[in-house]
Backbone as CSV, one residue per row, in Angstrom:
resi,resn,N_x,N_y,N_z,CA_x,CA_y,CA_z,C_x,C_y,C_z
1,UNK,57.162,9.389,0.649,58.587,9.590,0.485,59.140,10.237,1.750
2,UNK,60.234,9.820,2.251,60.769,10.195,3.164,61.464,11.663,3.261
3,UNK,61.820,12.539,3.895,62.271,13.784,3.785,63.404,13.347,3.920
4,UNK,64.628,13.946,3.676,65.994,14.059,3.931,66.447,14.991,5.085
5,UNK,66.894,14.396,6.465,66.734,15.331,7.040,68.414,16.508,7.049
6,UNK,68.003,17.922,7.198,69.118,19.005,7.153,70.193,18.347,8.342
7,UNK,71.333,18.633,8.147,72.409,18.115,9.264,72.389,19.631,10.142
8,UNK,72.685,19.022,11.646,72.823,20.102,12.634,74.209,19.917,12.965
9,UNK,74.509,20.875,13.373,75.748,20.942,14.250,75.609,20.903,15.583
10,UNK,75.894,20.296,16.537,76.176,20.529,18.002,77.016,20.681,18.502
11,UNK,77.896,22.234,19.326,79.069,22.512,19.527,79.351,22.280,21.065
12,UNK,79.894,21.601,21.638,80.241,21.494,23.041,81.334,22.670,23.718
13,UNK,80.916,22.634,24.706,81.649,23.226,25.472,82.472,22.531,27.134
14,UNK,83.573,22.301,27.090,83.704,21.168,28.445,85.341,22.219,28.587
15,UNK,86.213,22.545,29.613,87.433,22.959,30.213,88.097,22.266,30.380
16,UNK,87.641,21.096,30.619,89.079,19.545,31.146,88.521,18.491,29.732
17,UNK,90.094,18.013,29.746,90.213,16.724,29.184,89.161,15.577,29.315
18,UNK,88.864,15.476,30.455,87.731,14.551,31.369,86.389,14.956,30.407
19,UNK,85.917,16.192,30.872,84.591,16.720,30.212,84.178,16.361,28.910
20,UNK,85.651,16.849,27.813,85.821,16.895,26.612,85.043,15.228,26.215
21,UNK,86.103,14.659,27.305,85.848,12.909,26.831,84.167,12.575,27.456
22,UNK,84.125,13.167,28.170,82.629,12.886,28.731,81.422,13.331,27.447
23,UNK,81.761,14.328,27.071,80.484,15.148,26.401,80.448,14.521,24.786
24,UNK,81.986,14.077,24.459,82.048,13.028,23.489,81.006,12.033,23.345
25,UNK,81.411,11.436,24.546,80.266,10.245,24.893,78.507,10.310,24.693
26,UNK,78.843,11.758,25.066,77.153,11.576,24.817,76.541,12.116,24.135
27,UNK,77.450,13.045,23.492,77.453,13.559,22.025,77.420,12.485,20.573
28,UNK,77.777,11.355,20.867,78.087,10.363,19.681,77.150,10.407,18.587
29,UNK,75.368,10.135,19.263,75.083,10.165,18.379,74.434,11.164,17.538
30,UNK,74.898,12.428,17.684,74.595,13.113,16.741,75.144,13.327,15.458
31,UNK,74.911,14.034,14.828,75.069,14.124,12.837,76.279,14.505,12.942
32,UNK,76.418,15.686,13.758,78.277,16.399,13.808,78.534,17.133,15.099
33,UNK,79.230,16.895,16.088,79.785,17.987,16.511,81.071,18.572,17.076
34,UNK,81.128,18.964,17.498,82.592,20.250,17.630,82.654,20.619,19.430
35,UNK,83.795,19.735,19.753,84.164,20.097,21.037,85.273,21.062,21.323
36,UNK,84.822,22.102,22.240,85.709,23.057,22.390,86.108,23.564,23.752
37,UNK,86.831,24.478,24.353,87.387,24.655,25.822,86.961,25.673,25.821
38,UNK,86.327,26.938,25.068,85.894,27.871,25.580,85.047,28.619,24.423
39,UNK,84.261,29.451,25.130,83.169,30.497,24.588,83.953,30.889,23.505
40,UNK,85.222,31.425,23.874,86.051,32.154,22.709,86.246,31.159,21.258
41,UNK,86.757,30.101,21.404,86.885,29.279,20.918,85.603,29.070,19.533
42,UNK,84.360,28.803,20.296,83.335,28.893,19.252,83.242,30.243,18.736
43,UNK,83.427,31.241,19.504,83.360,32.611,18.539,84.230,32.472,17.262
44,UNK,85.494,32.091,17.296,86.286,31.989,16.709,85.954,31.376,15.611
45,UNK,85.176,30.036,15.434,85.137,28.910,14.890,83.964,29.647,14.142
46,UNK,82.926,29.788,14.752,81.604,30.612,14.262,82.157,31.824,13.430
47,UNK,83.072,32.679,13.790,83.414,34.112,12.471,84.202,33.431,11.615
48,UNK,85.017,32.382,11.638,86.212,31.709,10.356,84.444,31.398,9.468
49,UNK,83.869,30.421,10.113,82.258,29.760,9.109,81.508,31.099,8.763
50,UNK,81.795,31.987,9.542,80.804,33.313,9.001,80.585,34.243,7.620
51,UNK,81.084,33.415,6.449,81.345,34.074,5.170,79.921,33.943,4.927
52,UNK,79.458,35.041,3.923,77.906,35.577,3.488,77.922,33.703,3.008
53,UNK,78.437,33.416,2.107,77.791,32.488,1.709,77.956,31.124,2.185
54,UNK,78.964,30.749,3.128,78.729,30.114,4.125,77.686,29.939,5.248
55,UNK,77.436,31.523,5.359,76.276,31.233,6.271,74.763,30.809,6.008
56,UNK,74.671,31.517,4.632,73.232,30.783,4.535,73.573,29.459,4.007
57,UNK,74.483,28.578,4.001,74.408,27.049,3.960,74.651,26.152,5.089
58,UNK,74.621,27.427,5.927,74.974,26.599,7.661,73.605,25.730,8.085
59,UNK,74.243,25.054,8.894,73.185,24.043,9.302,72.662,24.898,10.724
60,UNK,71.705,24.341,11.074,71.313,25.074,12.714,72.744,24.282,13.398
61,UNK,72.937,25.576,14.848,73.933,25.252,15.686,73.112,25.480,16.729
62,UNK,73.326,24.361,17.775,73.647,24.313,19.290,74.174,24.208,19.709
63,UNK,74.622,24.675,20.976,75.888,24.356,22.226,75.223,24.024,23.051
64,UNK,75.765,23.304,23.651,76.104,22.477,24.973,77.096,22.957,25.784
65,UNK,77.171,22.853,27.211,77.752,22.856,28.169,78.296,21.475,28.865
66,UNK,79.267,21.258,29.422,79.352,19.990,29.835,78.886,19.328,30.960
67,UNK,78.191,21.264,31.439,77.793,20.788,33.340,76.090,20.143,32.551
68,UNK,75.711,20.601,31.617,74.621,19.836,31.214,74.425,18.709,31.058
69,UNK,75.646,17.952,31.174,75.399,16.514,30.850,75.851,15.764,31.960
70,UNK,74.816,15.135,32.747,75.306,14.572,33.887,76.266,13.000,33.613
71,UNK,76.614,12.400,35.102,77.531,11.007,34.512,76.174,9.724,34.350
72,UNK,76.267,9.364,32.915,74.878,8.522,33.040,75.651,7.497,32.930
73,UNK,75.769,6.040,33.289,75.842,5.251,33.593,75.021,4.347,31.920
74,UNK,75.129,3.268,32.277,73.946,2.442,31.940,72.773,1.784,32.526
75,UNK,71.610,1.835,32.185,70.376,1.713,32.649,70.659,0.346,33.303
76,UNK,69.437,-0.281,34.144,69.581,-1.629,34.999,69.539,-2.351,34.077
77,UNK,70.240,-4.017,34.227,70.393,-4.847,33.373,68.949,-5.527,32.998
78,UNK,68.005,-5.085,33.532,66.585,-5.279,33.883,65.555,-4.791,32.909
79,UNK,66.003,-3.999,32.387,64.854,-2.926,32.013,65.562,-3.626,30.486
80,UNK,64.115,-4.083,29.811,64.210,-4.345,28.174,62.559,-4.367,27.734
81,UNK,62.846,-4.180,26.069,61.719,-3.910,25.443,61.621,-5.261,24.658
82,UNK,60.420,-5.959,24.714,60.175,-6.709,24.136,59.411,-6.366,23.011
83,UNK,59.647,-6.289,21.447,59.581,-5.918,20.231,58.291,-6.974,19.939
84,UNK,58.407,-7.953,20.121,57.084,-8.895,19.443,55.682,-9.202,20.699
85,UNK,55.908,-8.646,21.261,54.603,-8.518,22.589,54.510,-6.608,22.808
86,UNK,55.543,-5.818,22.119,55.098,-4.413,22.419,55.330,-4.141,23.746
87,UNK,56.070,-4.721,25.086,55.888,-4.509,26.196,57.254,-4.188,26.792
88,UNK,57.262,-3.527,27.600,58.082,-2.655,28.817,58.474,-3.638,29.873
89,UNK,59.777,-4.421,30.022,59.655,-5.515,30.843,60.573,-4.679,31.939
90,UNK,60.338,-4.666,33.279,61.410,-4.323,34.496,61.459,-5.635,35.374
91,UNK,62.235,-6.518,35.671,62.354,-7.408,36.515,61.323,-8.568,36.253
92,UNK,60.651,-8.482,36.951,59.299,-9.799,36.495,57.665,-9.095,35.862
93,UNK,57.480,-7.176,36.016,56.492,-6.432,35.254,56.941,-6.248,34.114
94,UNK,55.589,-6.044,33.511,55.439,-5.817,32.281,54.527,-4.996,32.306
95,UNK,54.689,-3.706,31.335,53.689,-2.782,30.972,53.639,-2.620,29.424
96,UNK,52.417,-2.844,28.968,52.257,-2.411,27.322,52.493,-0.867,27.261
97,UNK,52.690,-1.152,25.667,53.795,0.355,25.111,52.638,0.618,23.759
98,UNK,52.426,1.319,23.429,51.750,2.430,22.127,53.192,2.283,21.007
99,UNK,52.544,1.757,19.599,53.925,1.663,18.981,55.007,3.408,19.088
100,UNK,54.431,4.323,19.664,55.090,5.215,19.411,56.199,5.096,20.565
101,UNK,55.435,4.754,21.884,56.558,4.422,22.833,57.254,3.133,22.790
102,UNK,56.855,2.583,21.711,57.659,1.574,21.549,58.921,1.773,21.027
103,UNK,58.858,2.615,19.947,59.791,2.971,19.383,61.096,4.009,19.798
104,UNK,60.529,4.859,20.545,61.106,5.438,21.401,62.380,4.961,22.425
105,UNK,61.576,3.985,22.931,62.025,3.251,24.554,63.292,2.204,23.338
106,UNK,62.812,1.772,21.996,64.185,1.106,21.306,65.073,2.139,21.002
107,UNK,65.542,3.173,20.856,66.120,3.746,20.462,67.204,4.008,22.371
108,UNK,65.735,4.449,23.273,66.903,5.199,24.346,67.551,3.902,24.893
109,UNK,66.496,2.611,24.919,67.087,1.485,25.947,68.705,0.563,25.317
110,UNK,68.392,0.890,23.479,69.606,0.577,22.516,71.147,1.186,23.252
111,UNK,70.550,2.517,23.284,72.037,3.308,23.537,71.585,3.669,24.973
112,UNK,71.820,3.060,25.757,71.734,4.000,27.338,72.864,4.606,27.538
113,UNK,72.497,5.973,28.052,73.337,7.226,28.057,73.818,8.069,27.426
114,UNK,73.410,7.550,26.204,73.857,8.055,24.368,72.152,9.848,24.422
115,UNK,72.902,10.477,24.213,71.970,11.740,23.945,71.157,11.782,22.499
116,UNK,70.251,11.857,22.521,69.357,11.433,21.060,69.034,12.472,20.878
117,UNK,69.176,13.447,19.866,68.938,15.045,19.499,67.040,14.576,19.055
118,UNK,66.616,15.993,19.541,64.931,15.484,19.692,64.572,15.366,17.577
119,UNK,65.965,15.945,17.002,65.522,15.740,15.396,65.729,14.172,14.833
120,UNK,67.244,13.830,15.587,66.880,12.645,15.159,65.935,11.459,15.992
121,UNK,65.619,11.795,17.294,64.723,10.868,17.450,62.853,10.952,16.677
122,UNK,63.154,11.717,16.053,62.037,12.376,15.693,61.915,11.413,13.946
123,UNK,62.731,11.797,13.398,63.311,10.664,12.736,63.488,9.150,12.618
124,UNK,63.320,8.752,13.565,63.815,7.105,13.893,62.207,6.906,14.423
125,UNK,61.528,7.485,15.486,60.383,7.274,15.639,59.119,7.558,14.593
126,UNK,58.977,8.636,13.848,57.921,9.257,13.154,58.046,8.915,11.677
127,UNK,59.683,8.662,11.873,59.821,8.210,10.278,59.807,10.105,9.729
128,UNK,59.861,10.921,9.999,60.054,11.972,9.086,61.165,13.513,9.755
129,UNK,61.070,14.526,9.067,62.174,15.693,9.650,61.133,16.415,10.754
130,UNK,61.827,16.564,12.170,60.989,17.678,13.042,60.780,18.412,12.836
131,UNK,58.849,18.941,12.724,58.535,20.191,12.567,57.758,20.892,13.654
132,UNK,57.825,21.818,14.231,57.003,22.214,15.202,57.716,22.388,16.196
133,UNK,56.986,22.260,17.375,57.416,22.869,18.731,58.082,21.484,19.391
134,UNK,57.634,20.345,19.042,58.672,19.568,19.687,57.161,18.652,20.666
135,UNK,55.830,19.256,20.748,55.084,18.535,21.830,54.651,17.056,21.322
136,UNK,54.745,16.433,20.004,54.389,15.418,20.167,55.356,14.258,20.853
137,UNK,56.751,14.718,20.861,57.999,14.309,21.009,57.818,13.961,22.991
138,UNK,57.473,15.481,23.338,57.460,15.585,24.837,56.472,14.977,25.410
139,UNK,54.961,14.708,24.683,54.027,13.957,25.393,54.101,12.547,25.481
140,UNK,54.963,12.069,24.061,55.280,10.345,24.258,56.746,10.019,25.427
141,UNK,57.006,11.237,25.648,58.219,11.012,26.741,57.510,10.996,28.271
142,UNK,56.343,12.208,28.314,56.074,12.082,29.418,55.391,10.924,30.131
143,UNK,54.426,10.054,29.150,53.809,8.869,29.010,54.620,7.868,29.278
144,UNK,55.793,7.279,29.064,56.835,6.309,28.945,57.622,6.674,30.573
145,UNK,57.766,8.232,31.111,58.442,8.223,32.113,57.745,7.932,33.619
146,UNK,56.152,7.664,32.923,54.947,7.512,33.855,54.889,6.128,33.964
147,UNK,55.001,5.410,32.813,54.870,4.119,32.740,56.166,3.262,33.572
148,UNK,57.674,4.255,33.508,58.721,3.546,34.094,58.528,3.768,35.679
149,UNK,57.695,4.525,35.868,57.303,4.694,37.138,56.693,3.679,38.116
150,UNK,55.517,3.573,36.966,54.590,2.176,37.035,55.406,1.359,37.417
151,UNK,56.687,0.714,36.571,56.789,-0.341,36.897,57.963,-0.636,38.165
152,UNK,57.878,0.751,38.779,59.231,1.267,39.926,60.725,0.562,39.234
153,UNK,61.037,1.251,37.928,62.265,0.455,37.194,63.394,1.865,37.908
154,UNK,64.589,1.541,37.241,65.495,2.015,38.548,66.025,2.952,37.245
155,UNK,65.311,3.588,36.333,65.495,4.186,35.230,64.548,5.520,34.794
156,UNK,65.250,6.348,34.027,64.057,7.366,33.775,64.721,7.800,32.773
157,UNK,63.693,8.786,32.138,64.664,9.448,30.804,64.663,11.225,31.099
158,UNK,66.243,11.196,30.470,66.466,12.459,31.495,66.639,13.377,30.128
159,UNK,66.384,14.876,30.067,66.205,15.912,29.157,67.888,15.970,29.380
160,UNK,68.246,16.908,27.609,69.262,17.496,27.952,68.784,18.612,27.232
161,UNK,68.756,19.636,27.982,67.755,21.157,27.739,68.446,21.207,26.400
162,UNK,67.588,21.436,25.520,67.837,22.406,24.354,68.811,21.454,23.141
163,UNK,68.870,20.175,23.287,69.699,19.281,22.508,68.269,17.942,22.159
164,UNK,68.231,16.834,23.441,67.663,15.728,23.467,67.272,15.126,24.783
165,UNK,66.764,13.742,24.539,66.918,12.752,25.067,67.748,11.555,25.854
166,UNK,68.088,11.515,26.975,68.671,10.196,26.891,67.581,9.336,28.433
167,UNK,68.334,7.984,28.173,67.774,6.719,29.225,69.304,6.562,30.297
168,UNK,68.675,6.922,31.958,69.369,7.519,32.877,69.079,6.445,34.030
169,UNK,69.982,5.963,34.918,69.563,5.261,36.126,69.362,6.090,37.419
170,UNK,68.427,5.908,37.732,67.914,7.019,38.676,68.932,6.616,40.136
């Protein structure tokens, strides 16, 4: 049986209009979040949600910054996963994938530039809710960013500290 996973909040932080719309973007696919113009702002937002019994039904919160999220583009028109051979295609290479990086590389190569919170990719790959420190997550990333190496693709997958994942053109 599958777990149900808890909803997070992710609260942004961006000063310009621009940012706001930027961090949108790469905020999409998460469960919920809340863009704001300043520190104060989430204080604010955080003591209105701060009732005793509001809080123990809060979901975990993160913030974001907007300088955290660089301008990602979309990956090369090159780089695709072939689902019925399991393989990593860049231009005319091919490198085989472990169904775990298989699954993975569908999710970041689906949405390039889209930020994948490490719960829900954790979710979409493992099939269940993240528990732990996060290393089985980081060793199938480091494996896949070795392999895009391999195949000198013009792509990598770039951290966004303390949120997720995304697929970045180098």
């Amino acid at each position: 049986m599958r777990a149900i996973p808890a909803a997070s909040l992710v609260i942004g932080i961006a000063s310009s209009p621009a940012e706001r719309r930027r961090l949108a973007q790469l905020l999409g696919g998460t469960d919920a979040f809340l863009i704001v113009s300043s520190v104060d702002q989430v204080r604010e937002f955080l003591g209105a949600a701060g009732a005793p019994a509001a809080a123990a039904m809060a979901p975990p919160v993160q913030t974001v910054a907007a300088e955290s999220a660089d301008d990602a583009g979309p990956p090369p028109p090159d780089l695709s996963v072939d689902s019925d051979r399991r393989v990593l295609r860049w231009l005319d290479r091919e490198i085989d994938l472990t169904p775990l990086e298989h699954d993975l590389l569908l999710c970041l190569v689906g949405s390039p530039g889209r930020v994948w919170t490490y719960q829900r990719l954790h979710l979409e790959v493992w099939g269940n809710e993240h528990l732990g420190r996060g290393s089985d997550l980081h060793s199938v990333v480091r494996r896949v960013r070795r392999k895009l190496a391999r195949l000198d693709a013009s792509a990598t997958i770039h951290a966004v500290r303390g949120v997720g994942f995304r697929l970045t053109p180098i």
